[in-house]
C-alpha positions as CSV (number, residue, x, y, z in Angstrom):
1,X,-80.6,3.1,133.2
2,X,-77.7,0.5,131.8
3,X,-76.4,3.5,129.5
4,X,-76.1,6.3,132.0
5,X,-74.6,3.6,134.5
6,X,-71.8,2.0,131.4
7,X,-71.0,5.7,131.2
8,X,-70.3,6.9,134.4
9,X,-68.3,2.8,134.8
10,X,-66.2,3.9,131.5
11,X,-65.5,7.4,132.9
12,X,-64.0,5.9,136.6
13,X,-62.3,3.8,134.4
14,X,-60.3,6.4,132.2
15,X,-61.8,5.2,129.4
16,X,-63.0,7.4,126.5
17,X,-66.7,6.9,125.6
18,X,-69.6,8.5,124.1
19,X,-72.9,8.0,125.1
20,X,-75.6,9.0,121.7
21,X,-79.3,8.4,123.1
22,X,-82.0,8.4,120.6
23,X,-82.3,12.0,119.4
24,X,-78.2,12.2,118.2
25,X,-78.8,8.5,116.5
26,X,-81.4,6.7,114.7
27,X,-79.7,3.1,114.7
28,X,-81.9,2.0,112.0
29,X,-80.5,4.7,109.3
30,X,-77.2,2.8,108.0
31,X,-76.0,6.1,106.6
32,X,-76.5,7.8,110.1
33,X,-75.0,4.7,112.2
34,X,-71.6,4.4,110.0
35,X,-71.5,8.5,109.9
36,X,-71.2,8.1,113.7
37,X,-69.0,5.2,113.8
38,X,-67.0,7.3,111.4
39,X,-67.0,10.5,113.8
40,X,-66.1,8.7,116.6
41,X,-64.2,5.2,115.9
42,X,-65.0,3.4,118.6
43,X,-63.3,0.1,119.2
44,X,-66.0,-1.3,121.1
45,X,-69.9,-0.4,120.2
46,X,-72.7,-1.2,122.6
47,X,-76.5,-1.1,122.2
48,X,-78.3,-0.4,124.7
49,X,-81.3,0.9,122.4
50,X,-84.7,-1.4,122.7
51,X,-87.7,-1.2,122.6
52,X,-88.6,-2.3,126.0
53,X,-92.4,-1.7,126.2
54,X,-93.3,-5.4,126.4
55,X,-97.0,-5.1,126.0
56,X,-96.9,-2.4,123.3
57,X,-95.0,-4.9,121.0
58,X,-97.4,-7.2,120.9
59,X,-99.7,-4.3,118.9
60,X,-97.0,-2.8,117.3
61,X,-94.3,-5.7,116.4
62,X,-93.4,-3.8,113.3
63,X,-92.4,-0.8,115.4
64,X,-90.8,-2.8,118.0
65,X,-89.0,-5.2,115.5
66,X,-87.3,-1.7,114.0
67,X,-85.6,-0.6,117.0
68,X,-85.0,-4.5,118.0
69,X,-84.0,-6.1,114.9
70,X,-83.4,-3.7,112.1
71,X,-81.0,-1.8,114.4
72,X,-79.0,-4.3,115.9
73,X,-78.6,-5.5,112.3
74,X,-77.7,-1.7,110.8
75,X,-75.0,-1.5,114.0
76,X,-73.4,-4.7,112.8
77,X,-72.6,-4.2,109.4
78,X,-71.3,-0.5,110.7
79,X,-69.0,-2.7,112.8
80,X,-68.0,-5.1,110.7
81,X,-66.6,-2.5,107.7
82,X,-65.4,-0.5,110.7
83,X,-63.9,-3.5,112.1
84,X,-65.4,-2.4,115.5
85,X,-66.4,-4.7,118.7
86,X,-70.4,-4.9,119.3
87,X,-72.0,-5.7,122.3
88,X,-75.7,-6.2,122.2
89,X,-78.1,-6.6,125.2
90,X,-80.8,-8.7,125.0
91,X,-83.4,-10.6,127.3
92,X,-84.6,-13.5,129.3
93,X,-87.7,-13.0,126.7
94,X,-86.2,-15.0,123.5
95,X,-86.9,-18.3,126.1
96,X,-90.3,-19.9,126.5
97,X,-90.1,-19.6,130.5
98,X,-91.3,-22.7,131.1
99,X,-87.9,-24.4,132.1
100,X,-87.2,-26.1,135.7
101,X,-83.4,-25.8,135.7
102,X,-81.2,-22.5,134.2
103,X,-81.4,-21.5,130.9
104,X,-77.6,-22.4,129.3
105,X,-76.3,-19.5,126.8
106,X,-76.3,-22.6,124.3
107,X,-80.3,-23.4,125.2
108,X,-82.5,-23.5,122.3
109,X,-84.6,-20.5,122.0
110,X,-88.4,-20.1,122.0
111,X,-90.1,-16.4,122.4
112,X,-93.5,-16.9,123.5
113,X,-94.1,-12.9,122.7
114,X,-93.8,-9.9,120.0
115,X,-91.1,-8.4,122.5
116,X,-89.2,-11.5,122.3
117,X,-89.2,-12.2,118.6
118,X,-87.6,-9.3,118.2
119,X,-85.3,-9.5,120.9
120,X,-83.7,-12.9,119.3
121,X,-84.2,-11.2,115.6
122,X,-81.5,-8.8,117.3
123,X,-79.7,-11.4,118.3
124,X,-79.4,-13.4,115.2
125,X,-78.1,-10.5,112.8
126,X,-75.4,-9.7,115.2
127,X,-74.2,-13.0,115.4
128,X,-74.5,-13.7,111.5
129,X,-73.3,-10.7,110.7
130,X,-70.0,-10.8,113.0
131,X,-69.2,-14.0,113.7
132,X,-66.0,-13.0,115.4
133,X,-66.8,-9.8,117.2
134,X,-70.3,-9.7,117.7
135,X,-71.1,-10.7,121.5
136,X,-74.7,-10.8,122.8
137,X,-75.2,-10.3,126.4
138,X,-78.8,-11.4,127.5
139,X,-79.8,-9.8,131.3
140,X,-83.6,-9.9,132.8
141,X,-85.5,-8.0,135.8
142,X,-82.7,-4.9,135.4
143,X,-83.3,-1.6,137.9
144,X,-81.2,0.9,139.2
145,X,-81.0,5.1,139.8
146,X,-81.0,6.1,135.8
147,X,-85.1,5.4,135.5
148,X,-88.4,3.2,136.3
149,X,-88.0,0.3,137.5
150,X,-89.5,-2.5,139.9
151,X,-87.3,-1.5,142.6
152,X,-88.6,2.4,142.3
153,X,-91.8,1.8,142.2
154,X,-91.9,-0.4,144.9
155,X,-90.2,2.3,147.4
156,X,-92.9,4.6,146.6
157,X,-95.7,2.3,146.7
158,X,-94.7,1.3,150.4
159,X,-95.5,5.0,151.7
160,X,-98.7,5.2,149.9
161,X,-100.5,1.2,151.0
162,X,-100.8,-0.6,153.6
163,X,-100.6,-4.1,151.5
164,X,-99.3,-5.1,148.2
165,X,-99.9,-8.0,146.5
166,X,-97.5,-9.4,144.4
167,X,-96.9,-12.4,142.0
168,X,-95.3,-14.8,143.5
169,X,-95.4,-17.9,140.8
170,X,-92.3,-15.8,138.2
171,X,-88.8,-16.8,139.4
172,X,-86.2,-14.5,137.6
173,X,-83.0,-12.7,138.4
174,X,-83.4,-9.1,140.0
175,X,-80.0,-7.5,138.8
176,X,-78.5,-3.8,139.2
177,X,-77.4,-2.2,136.0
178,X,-74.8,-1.3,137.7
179,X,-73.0,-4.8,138.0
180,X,-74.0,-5.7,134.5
181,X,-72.5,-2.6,133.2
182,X,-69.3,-3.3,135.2
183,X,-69.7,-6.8,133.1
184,X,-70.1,-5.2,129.8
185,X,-66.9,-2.8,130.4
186,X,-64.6,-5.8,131.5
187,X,-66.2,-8.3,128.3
188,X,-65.6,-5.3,125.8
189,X,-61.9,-5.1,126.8
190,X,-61.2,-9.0,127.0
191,X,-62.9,-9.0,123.4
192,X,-60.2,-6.6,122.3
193,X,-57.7,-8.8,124.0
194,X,-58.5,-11.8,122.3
195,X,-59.9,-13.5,125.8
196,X,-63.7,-13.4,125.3
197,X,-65.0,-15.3,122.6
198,X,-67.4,-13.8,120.1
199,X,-71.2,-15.3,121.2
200,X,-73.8,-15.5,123.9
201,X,-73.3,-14.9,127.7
202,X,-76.1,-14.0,130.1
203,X,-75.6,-10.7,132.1
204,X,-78.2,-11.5,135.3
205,X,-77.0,-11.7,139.3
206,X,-76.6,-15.2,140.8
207,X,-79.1,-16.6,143.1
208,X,-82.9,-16.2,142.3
209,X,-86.1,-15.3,143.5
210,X,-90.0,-14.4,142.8
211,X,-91.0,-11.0,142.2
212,X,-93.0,-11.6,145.8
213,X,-89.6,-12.4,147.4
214,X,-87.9,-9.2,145.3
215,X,-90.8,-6.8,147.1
216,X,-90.2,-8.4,150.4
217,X,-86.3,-7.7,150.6
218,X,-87.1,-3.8,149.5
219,X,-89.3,-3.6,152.4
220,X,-86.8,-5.3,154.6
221,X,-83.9,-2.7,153.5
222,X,-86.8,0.5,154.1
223,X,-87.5,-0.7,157.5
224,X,-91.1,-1.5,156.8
225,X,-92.6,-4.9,157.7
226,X,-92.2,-7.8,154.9
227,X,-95.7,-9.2,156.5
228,X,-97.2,-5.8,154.1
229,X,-96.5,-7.9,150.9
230,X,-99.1,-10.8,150.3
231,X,-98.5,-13.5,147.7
232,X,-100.6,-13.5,144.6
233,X,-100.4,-15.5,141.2
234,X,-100.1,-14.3,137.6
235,X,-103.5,-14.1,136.7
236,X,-104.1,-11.5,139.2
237,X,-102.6,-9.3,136.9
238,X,-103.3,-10.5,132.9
239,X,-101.3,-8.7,130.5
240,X,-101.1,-8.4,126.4
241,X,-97.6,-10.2,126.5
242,X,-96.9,-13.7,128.5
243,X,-94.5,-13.1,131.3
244,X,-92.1,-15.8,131.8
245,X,-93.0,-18.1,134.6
246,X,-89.3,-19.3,134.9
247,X,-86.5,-17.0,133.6
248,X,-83.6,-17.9,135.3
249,X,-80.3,-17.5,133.5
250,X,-76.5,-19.6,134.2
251,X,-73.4,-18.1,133.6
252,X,-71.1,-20.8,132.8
253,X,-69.3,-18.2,129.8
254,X,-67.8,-15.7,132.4
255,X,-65.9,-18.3,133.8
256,X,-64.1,-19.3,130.1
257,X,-63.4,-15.4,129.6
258,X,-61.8,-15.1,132.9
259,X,-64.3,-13.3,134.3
260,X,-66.6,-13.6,137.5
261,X,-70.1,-13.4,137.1
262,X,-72.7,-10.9,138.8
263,X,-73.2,-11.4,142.6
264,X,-75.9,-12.9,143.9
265,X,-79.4,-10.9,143.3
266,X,-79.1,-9.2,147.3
267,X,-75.9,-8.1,147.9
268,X,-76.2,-6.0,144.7
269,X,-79.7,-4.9,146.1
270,X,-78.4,-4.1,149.2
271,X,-75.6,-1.4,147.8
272,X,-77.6,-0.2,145.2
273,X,-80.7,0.7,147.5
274,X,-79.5,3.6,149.3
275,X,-79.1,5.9,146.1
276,X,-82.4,4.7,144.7
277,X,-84.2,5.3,147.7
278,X,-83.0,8.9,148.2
279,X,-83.8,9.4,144.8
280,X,-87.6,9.0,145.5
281,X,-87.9,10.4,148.8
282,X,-86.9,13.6,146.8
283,X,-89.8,13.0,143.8
């Protein structure tokens, strides 16, 4: 989803960009990784390569900790002999998710999962390794047009019950790839301009909300009747990998690099919806 949307941002834009999914690159092969750097010479790099499959991770850490680790660490010291920019998104997951107030990009970290452990690994050899132009961007609760998502699903389930239940007792950021690709575009160009400095920011919309209070507003934008969507808790719904009871993110950075951070969590909702709900009224 955040791929196909950077793309289409950097192609509005003017900008010259290649997009290499997972067949054309294998991120952990360093001869691969600096053959493409080499092919291409990018300025800026961005990962958007995870393995995202929370609950797999925490059966197959090794396998997960390849594509989240080992990668980020193999596209790092591509871009350091390269002298390349790299951006790399990461998650809400490296917290515990047991904080009352927002998690600061300076907070101390503590994943409570496989998924997260990797995450942070990622995290930690693209800071070591470029000290100066490495840039992690953490985001949470992402959906838009490019795949599966909350949002998606959601839309379809509406037509198909006449209730939902849905955990209300996780408070997180709902945020449109498309906003935090338009944040990754304008923080890879003030990193080549010297106005970004090189470390964590946290890509996520403003405001916040349950995953309860996320289903109600997509009802309210399809028309249906927010009453449909009954409150449950977590362990309705017990999973391999903790969820994060609290995994709200600030965005004090944005400000220092002169620029704003996402909207707040509806607005974006609001223009996004129409393409995603067209999308599945024609699947």
């Amino acid at each position: 989803m955040l791929g196909q949307d950077l793309l289409a941002r950097l192609a509005a834009a003017g900008e010259r960009a290649e997009g290499l999914d997972r067949t054309a690159l294998d991120i952990t092969d360093p001869g691969a990784v600096r053959a493409a750097l080499d092919a291409h010479a990018p300025a800026v790099v961005v990962n958007c390569a995870a393995w995202t499959a929370v609950d797999d991770a925490e059966a197959k850490e090794a396998e997960a900790l390849a594509v989240n680790g080992t990668g980020p660490r193999v596209l790092a010291e591509a871009c350091r002999e390269s002298g390349a920019v790299l951006l790399q998104v990461s998650t809400d997951y490296v917290f515990a998710g047991d904080g009352e107030t927002p998690y600061g990009e300076d907070a101390p970290t503590a994943p409570r999962s496989a998924y997260g452990r990797t995450k942070l690994a990622g995290e930690r050899a693209v800071l070591d390794a470029l000290p100066d132009t490495g840039y992690v961007v953490r985001t949470a609760w992402l959906y838009g047009a490019g795949g599966g998502n909350f949002v998606r699903t959601m839309i379809k389930l509406e037509g198909i019950k006449d209730t939902l239940d849905v955990v209300d007792d996780q408070r997180g950021q709902p945020t449109w790839t498309g906003d935090l690709a338009d944040r990754l575009v304008q923080l890879g160009r003030a990193a080549l301009a010297g106005t970004a400095a090189p470390g964590v920011y946290h890509g996520t919309s403003g405001g916040e909300t349950t995953w309860f209070g996320f289903t109600r507003e997509i009802f309210r934008l399809l028309g249906a009747d927010p009453e449909r969507v009954r409150p449950t808790t977590s362990e309705a719904f017990v999973r391999p990998a903790p969820r994060p009871a609290y995994s709200v993110l600030g965005h004090e950075r944005w400000k220092n690099a002169g620029i704003e951070p996402i909207r707040d969590w509806r607005s974006a909702l609001a223009e996004a919806f129409p393409a995603m709900a067209e999308i599945e009224r024609h699947e």
